[in-house]
Structure formats: structure tokens, C-alpha cells
mmCIF file of the N, C-alpha and C atoms, coordinates in Angstrom:
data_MODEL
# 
_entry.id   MODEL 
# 
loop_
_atom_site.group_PDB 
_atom_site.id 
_atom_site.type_symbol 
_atom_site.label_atom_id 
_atom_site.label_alt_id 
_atom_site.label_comp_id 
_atom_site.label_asym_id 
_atom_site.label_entity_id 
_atom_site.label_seq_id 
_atom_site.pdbx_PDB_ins_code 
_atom_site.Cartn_x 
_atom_site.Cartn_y 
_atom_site.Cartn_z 
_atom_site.occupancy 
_atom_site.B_iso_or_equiv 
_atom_site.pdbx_formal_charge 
_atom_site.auth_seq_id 
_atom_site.auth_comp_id 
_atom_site.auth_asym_id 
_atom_site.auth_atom_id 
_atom_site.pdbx_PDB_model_num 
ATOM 1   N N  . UNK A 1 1  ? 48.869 95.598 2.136  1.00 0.00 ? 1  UNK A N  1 
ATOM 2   C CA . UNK A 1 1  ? 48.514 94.961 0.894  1.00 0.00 ? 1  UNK A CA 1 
ATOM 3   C C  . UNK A 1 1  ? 48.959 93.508 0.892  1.00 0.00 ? 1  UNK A C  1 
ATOM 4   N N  . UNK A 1 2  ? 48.541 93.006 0.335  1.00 0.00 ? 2  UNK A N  1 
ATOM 5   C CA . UNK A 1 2  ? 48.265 91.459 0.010  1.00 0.00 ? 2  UNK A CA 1 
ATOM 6   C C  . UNK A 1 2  ? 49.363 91.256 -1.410 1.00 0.00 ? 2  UNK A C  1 
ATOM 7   N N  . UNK A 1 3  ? 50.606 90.895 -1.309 1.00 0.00 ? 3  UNK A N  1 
ATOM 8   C CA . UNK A 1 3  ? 51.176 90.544 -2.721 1.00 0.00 ? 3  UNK A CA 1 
ATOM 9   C C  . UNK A 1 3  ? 51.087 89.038 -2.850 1.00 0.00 ? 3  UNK A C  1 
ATOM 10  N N  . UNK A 1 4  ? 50.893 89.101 -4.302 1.00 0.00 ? 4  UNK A N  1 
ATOM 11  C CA . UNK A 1 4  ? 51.183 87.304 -4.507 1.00 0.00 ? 4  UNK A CA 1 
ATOM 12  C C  . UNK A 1 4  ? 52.752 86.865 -4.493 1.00 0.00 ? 4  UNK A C  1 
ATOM 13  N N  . UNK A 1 5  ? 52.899 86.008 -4.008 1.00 0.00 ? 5  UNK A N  1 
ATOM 14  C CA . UNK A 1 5  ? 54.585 85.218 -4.013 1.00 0.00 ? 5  UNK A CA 1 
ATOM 15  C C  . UNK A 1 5  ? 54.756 84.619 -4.839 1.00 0.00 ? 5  UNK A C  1 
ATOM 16  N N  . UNK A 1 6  ? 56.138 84.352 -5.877 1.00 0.00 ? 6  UNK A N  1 
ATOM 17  C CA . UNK A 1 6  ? 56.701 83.410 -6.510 1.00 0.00 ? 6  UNK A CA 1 
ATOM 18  C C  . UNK A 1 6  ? 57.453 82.522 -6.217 1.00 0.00 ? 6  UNK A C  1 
ATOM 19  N N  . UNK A 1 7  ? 57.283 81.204 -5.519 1.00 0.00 ? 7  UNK A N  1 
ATOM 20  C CA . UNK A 1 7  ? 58.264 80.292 -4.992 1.00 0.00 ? 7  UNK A CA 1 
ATOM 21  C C  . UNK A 1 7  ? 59.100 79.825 -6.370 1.00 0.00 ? 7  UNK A C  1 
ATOM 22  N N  . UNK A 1 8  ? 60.085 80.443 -5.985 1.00 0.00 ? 8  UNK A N  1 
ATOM 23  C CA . UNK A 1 8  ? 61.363 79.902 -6.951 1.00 0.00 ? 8  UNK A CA 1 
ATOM 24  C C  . UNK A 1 8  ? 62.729 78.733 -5.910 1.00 0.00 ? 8  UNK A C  1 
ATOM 25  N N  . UNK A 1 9  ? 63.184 78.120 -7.279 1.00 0.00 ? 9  UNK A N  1 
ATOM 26  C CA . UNK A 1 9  ? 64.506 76.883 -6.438 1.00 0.00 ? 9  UNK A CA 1 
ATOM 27  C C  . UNK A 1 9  ? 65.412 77.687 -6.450 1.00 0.00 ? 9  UNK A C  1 
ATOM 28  N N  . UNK A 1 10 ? 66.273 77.802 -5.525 1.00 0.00 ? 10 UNK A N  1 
ATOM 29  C CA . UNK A 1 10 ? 67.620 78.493 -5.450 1.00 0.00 ? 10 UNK A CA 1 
ATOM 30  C C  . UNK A 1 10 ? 68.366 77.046 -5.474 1.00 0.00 ? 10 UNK A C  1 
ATOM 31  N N  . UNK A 1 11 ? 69.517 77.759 -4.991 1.00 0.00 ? 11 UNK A N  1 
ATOM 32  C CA . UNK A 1 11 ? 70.813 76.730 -4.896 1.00 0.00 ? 11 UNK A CA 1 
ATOM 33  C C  . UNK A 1 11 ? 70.614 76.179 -3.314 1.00 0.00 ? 11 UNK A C  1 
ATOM 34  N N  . UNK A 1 12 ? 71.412 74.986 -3.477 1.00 0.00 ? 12 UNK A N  1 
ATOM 35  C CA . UNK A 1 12 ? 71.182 74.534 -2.129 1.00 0.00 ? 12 UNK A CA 1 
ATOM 36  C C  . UNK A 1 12 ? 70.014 73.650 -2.015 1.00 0.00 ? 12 UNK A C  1 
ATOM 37  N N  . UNK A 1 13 ? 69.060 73.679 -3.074 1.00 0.00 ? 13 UNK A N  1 
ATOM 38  C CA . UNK A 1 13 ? 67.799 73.030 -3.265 1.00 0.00 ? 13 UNK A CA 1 
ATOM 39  C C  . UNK A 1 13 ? 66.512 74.115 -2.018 1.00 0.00 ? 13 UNK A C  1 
ATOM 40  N N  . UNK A 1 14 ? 67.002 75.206 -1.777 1.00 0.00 ? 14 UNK A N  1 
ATOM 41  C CA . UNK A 1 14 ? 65.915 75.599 -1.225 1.00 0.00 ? 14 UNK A CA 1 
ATOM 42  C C  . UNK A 1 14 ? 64.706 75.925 -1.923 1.00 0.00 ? 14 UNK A C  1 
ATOM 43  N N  . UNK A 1 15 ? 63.377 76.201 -1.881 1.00 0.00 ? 15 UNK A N  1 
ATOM 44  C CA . UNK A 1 15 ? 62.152 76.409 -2.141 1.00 0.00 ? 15 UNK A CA 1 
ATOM 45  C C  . UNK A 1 15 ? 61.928 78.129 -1.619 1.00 0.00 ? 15 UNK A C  1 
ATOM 46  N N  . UNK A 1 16 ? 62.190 79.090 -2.001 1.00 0.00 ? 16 UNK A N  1 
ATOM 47  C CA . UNK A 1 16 ? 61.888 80.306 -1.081 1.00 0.00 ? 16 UNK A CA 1 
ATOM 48  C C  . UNK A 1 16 ? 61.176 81.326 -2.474 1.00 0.00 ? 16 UNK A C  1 
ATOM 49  N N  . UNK A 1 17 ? 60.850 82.575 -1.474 1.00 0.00 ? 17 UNK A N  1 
ATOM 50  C CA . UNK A 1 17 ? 60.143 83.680 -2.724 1.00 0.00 ? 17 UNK A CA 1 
ATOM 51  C C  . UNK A 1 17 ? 61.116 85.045 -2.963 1.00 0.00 ? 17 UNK A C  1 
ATOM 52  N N  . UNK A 1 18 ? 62.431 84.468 -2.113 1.00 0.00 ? 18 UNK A N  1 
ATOM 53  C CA . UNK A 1 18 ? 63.257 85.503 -2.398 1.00 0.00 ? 18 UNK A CA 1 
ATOM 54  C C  . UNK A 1 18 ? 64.648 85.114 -1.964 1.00 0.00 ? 18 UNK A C  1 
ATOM 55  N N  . UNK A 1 19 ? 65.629 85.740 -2.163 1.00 0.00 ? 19 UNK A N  1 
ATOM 56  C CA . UNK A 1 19 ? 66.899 85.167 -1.871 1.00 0.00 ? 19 UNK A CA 1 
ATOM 57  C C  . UNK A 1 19 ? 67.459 85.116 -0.262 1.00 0.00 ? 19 UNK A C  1 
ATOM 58  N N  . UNK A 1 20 ? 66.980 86.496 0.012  1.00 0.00 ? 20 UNK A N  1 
ATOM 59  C CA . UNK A 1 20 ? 67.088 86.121 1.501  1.00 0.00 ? 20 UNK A CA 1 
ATOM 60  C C  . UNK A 1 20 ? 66.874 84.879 2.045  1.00 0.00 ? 20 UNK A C  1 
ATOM 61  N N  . UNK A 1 21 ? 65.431 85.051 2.035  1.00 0.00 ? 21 UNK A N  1 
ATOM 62  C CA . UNK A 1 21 ? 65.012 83.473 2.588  1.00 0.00 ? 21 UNK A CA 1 
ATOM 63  C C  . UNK A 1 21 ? 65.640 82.723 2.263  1.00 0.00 ? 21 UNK A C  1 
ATOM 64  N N  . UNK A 1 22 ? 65.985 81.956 0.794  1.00 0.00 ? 22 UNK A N  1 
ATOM 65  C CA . UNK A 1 22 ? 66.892 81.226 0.564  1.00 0.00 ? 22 UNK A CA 1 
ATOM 66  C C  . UNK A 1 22 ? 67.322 80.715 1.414  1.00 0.00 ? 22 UNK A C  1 
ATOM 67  N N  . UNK A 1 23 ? 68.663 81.845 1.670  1.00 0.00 ? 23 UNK A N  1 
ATOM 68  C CA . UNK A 1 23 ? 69.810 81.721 1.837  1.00 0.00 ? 23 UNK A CA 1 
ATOM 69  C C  . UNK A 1 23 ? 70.064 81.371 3.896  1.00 0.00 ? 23 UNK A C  1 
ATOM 70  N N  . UNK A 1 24 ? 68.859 81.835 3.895  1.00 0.00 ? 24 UNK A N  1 
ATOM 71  C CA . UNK A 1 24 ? 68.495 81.539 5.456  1.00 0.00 ? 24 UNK A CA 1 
ATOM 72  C C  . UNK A 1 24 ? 68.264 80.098 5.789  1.00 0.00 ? 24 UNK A C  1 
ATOM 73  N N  . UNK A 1 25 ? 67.202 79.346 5.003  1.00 0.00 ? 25 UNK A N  1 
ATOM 74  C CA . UNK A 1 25 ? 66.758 77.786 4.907  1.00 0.00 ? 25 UNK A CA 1 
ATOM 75  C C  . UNK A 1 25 ? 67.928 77.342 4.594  1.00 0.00 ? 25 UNK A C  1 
ATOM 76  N N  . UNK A 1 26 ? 68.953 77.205 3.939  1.00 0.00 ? 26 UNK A N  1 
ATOM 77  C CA . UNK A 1 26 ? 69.781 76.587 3.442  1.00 0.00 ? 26 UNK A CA 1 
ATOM 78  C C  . UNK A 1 26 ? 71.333 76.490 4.538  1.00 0.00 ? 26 UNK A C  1 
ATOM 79  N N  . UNK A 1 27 ? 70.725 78.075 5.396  1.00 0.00 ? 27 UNK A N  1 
ATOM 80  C CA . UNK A 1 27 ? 72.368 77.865 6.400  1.00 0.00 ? 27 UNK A CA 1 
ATOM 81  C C  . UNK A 1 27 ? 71.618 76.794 7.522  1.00 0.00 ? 27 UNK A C  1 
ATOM 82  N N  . UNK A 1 28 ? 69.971 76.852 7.660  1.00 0.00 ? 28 UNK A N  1 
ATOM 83  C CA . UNK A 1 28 ? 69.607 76.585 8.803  1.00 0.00 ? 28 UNK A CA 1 
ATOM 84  C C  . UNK A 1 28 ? 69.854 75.188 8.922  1.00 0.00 ? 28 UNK A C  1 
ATOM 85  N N  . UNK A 1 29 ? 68.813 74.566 6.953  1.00 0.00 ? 29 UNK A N  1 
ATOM 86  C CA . UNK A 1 29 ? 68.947 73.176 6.942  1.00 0.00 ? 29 UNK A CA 1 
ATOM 87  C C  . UNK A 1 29 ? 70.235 72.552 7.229  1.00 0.00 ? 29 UNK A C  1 
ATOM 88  N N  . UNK A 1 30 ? 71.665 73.166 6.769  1.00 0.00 ? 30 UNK A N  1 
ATOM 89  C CA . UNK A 1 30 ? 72.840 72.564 6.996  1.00 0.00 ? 30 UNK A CA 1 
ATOM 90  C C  . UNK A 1 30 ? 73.432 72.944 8.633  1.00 0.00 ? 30 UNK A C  1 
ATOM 91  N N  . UNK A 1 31 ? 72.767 73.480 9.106  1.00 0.00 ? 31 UNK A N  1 
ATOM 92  C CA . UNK A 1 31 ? 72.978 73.468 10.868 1.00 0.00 ? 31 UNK A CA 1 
ATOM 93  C C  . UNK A 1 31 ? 72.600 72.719 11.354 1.00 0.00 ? 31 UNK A C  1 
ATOM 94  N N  . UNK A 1 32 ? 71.630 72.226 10.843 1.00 0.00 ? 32 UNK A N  1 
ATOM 95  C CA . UNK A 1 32 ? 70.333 70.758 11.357 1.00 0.00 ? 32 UNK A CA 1 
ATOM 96  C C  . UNK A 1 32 ? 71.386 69.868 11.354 1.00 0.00 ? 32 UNK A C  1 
ATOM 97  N N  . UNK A 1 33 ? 71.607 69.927 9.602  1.00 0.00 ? 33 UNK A N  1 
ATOM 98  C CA . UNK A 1 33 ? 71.997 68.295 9.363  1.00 0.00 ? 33 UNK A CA 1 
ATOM 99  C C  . UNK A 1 33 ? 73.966 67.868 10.032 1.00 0.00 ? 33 UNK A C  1 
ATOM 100 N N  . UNK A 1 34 ? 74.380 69.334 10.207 1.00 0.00 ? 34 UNK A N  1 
ATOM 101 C CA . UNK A 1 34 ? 75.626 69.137 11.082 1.00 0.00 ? 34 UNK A CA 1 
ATOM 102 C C  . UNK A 1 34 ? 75.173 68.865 12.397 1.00 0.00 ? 34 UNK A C  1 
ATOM 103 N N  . UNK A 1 35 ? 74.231 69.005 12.688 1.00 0.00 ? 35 UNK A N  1 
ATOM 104 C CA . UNK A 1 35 ? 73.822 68.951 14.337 1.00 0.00 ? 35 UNK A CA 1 
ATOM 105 C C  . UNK A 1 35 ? 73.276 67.779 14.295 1.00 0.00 ? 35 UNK A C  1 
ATOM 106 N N  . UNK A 1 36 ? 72.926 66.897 14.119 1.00 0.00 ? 36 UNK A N  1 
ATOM 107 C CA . UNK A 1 36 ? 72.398 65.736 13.847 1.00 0.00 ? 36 UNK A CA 1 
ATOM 108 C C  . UNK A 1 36 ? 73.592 64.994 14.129 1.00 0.00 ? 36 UNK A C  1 
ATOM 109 N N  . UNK A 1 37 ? 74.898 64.782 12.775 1.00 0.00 ? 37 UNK A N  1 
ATOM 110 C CA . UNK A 1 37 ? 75.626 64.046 12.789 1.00 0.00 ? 37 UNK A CA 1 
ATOM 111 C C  . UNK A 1 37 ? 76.519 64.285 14.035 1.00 0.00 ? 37 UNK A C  1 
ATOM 112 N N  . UNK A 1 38 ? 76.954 65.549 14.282 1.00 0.00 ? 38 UNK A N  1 
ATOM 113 C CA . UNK A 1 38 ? 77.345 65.655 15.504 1.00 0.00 ? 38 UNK A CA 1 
ATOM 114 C C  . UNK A 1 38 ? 77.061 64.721 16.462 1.00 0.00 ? 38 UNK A C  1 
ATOM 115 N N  . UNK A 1 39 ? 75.796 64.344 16.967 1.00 0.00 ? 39 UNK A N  1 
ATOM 116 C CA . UNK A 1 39 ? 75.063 64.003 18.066 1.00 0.00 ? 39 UNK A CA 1 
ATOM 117 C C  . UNK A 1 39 ? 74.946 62.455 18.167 1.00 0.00 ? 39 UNK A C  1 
ATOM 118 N N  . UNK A 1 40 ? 75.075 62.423 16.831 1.00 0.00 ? 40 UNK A N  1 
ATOM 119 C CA . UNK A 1 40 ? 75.339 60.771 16.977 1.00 0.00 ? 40 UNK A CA 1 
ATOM 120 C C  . UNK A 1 40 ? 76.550 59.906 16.897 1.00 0.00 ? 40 UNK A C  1 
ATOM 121 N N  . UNK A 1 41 ? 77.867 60.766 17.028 1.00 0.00 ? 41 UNK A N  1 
ATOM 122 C CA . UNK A 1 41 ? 78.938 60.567 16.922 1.00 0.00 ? 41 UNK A CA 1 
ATOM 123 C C  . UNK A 1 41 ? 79.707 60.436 18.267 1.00 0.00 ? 41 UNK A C  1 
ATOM 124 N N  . UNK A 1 42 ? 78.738 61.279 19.679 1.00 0.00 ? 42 UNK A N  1 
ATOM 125 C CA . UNK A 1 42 ? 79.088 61.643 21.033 1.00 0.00 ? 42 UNK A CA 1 
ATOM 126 C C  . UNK A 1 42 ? 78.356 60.657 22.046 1.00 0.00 ? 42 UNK A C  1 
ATOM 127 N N  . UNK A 1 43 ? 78.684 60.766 23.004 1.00 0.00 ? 43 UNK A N  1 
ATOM 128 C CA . UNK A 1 43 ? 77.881 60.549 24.554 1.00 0.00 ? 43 UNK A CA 1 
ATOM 129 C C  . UNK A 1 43 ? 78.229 61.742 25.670 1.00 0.00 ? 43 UNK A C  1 
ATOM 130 N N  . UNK A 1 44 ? 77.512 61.797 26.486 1.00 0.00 ? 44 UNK A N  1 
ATOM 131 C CA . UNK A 1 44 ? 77.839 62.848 27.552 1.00 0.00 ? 44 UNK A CA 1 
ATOM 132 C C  . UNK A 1 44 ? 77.893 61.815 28.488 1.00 0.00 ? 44 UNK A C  1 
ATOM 133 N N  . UNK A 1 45 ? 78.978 63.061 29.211 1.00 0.00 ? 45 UNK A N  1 
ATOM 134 C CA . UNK A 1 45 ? 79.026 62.355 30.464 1.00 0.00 ? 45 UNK A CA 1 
ATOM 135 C C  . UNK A 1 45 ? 78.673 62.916 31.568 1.00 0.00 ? 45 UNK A C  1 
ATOM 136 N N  . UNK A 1 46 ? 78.055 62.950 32.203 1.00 0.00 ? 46 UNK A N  1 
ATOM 137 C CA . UNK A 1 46 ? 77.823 63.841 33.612 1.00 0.00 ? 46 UNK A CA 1 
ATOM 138 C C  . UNK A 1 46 ? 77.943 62.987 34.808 1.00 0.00 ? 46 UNK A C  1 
ATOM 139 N N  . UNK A 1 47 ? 79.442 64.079 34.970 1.00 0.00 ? 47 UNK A N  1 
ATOM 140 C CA . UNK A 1 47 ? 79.919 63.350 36.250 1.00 0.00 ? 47 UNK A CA 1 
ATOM 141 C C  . UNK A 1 47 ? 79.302 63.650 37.241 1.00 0.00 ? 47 UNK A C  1 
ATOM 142 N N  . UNK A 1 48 ? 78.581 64.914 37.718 1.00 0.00 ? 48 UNK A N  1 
ATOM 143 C CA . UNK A 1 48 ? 77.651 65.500 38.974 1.00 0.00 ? 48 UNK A CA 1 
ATOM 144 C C  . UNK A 1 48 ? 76.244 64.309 38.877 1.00 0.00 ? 48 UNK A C  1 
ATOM 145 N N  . UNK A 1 49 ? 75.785 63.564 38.498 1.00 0.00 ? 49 UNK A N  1 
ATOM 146 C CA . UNK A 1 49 ? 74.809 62.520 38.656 1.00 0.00 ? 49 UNK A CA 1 
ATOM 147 C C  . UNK A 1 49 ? 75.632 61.099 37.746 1.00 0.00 ? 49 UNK A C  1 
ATOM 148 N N  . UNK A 1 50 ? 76.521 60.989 37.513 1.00 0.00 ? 50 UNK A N  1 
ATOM 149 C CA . UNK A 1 50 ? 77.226 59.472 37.802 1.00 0.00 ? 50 UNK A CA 1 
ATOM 150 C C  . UNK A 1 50 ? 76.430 58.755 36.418 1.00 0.00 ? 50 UNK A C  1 
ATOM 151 N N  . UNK A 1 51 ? 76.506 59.436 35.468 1.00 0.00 ? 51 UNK A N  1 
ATOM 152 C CA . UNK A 1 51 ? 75.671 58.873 34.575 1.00 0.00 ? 51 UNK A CA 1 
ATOM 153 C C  . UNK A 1 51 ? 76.301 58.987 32.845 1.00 0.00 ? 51 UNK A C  1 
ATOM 154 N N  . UNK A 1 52 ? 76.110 58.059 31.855 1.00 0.00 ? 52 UNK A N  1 
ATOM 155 C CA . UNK A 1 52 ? 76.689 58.572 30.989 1.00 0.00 ? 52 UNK A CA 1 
ATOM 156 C C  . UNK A 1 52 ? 75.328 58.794 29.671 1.00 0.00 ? 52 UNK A C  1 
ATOM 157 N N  . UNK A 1 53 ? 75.099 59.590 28.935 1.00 0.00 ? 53 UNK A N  1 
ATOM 158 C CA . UNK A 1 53 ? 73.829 59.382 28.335 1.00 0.00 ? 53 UNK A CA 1 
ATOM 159 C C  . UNK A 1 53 ? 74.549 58.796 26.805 1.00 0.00 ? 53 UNK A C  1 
ATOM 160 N N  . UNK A 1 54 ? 73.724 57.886 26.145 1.00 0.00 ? 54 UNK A N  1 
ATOM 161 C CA . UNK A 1 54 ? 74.327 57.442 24.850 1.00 0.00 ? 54 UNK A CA 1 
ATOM 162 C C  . UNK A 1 54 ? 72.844 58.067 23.951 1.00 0.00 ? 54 UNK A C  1 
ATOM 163 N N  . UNK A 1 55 ? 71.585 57.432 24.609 1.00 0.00 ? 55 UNK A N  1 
ATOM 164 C CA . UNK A 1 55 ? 70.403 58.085 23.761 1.00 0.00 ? 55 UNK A CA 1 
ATOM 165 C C  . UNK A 1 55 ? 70.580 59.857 23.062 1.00 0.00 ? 55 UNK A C  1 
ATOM 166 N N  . UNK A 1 56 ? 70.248 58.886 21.933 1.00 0.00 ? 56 UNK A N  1 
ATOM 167 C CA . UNK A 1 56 ? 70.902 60.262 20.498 1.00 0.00 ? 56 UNK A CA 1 
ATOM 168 C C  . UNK A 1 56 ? 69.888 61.514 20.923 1.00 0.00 ? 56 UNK A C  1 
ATOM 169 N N  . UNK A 1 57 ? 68.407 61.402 21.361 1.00 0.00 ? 57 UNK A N  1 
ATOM 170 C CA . UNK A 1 57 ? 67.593 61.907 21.845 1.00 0.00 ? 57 UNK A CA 1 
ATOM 171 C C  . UNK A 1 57 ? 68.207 63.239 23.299 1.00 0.00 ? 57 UNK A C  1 
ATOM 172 N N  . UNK A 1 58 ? 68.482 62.129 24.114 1.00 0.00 ? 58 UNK A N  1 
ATOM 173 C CA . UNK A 1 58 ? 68.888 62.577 25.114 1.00 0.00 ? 58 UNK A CA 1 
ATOM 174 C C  . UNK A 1 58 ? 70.000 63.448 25.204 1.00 0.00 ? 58 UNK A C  1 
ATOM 175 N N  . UNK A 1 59 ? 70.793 62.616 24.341 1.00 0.00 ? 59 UNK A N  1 
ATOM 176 C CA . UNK A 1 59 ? 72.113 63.969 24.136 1.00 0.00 ? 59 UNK A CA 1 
ATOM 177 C C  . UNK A 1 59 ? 71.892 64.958 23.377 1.00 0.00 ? 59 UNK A C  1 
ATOM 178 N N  . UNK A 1 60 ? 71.271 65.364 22.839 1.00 0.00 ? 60 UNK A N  1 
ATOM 179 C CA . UNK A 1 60 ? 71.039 66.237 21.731 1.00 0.00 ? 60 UNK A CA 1 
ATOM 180 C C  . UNK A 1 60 ? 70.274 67.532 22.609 1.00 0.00 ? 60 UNK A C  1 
ATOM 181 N N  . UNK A 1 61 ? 69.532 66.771 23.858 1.00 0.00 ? 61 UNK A N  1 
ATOM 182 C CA . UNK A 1 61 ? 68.397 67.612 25.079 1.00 0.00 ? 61 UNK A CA 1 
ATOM 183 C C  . UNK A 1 61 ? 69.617 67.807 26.125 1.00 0.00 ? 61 UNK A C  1 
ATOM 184 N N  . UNK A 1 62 ? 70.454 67.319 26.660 1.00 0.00 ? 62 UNK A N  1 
ATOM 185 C CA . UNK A 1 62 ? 71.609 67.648 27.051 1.00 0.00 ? 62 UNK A CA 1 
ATOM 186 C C  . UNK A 1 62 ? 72.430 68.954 26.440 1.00 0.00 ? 62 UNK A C  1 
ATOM 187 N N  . UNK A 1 63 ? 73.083 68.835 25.154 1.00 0.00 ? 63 UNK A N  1 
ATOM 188 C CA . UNK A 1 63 ? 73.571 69.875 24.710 1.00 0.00 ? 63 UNK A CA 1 
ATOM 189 C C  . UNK A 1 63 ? 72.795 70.991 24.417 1.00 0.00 ? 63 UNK A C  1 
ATOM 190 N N  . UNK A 1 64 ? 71.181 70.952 24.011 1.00 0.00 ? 64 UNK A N  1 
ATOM 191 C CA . UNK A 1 64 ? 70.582 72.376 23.543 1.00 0.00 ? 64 UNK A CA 1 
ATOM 192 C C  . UNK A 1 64 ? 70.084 72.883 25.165 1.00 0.00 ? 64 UNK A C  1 
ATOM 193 N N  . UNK A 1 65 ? 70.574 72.348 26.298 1.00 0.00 ? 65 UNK A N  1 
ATOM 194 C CA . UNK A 1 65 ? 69.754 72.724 27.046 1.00 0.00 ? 65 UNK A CA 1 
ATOM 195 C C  . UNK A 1 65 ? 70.645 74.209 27.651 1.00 0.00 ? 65 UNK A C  1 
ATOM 196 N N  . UNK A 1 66 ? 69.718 75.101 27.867 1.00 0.00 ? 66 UNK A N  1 
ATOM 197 C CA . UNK A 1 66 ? 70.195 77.059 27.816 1.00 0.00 ? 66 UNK A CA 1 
ATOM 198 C C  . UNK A 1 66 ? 71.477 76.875 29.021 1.00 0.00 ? 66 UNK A C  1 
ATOM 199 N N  . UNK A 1 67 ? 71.004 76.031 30.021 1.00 0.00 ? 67 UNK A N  1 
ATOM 200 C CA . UNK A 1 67 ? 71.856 75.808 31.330 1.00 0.00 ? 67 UNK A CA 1 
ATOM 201 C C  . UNK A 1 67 ? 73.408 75.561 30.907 1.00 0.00 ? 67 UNK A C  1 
ATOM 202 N N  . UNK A 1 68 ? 74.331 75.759 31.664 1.00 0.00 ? 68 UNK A N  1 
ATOM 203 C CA . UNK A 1 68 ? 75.502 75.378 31.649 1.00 0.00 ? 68 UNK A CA 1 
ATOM 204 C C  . UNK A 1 68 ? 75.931 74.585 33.344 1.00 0.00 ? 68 UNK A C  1 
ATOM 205 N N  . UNK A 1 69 ? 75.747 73.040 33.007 1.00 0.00 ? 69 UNK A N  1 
ATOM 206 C CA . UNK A 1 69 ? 75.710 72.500 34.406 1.00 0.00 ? 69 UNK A CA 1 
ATOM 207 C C  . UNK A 1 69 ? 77.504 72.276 34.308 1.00 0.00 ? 69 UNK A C  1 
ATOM 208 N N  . UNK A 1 70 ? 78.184 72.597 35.496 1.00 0.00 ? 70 UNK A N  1 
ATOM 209 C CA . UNK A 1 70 ? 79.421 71.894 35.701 1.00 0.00 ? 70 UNK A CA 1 
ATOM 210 C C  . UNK A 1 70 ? 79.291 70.220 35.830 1.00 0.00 ? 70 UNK A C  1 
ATOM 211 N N  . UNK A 1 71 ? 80.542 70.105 35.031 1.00 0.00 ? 71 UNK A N  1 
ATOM 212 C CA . UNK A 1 71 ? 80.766 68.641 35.102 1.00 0.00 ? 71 UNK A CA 1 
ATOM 213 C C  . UNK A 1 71 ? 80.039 67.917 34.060 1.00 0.00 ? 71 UNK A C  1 
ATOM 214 N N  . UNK A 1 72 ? 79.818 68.133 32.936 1.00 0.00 ? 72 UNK A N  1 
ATOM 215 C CA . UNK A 1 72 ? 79.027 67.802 31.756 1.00 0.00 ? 72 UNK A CA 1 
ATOM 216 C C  . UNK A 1 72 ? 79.494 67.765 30.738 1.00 0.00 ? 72 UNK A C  1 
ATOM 217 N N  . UNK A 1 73 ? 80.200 67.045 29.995 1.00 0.00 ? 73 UNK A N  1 
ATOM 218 C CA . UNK A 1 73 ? 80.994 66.673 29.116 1.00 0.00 ? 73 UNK A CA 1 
ATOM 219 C C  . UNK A 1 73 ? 80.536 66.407 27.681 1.00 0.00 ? 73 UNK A C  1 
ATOM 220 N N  . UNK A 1 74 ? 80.680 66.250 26.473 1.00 0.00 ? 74 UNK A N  1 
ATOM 221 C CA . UNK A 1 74 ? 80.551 65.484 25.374 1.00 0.00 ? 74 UNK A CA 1 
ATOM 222 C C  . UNK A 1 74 ? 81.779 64.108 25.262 1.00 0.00 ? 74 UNK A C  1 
ATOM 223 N N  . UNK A 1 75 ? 81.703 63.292 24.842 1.00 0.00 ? 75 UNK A N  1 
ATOM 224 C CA . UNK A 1 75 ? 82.712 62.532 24.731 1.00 0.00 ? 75 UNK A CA 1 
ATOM 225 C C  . UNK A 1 75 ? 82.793 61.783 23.381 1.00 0.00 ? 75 UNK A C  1 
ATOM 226 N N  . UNK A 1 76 ? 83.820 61.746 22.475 1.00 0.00 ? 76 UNK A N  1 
ATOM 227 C CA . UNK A 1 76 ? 83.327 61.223 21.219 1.00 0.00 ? 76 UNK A CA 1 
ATOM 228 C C  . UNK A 1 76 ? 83.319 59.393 21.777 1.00 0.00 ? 76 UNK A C  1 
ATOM 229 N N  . UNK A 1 77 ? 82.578 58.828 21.179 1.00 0.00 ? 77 UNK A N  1 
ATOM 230 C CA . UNK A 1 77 ? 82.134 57.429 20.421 1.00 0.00 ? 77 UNK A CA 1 
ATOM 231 C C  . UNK A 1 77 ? 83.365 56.293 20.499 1.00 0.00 ? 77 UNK A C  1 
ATOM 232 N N  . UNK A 1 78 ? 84.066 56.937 19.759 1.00 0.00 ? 78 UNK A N  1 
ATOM 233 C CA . UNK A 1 78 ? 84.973 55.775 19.375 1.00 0.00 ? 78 UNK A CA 1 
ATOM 234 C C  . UNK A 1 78 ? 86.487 55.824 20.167 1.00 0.00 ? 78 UNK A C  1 
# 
């Protein structure tokens, strides 16, 4: 069957048709937005290719990547 949905605002400012959801968008959006600031706060370093990455891009493809390379560091910024 086909039900109609009610998009209601929860807390958190999510948009969902039920609380679950909610509560799902709202841990995800604030995983984003910690993962974000994270990423622009670091550089990696990878000592196995002699390189340090600063691109916010690049590090961000560095850390989500499934691999675990030895010798691959985060390093904070400041």
C-alpha cells in the first residue's frame, strides 16, 4: 500500500515523517559537520611516499579511505 507522509520539524531542525528518521538526519548531519571541521584543522603526513597533504579535499580522501596504509598520519595545523 501506498501511505501518504506527513513531513513534520523535529528538533535539531530536521525535516522527517517520523522520529526515527529524525533522529537519524540529525546524528548524521552533526557527523558531517564534525567531520568537516575536523579536516580542516589537520594535514597528513605520509611518510611511505615523502609527502605531506594540506588539500582539505585530499585529506578528507586520505582519512575515509577503507585501507589502513602504514606510515600515515593526521597532524594537527597549528
Amino acid at each position: 500500500m501506498n501511505k501518504e507522509r506527513v513531513w513534520k520539524r523535529f528538533t535539531g531542525n530536521a525535516i522527517a515523517t517520523d522520529e526515527t528518521e529524525a533522529v537519524f538526519l540529525t546524528r548524521f548531519t552533526k557527523e558531517t559537520e564534525m567531520k568537516r571541521a575536523f579536516v580542516r584543522t589537520i594535514e597528513v603526513a605520509d611518510l611511505q611516499h615523502y609527502r605531506l597533504v594540506k588539500d582539505i579535499r585530499k585529506v578528507d580522501k586520505v582519512l575515509s579511505a577503507q585501507k589502513r596504509d602504514p606510515f600515515v598520519f593526521a597532524v594537527s595545523k597549528n
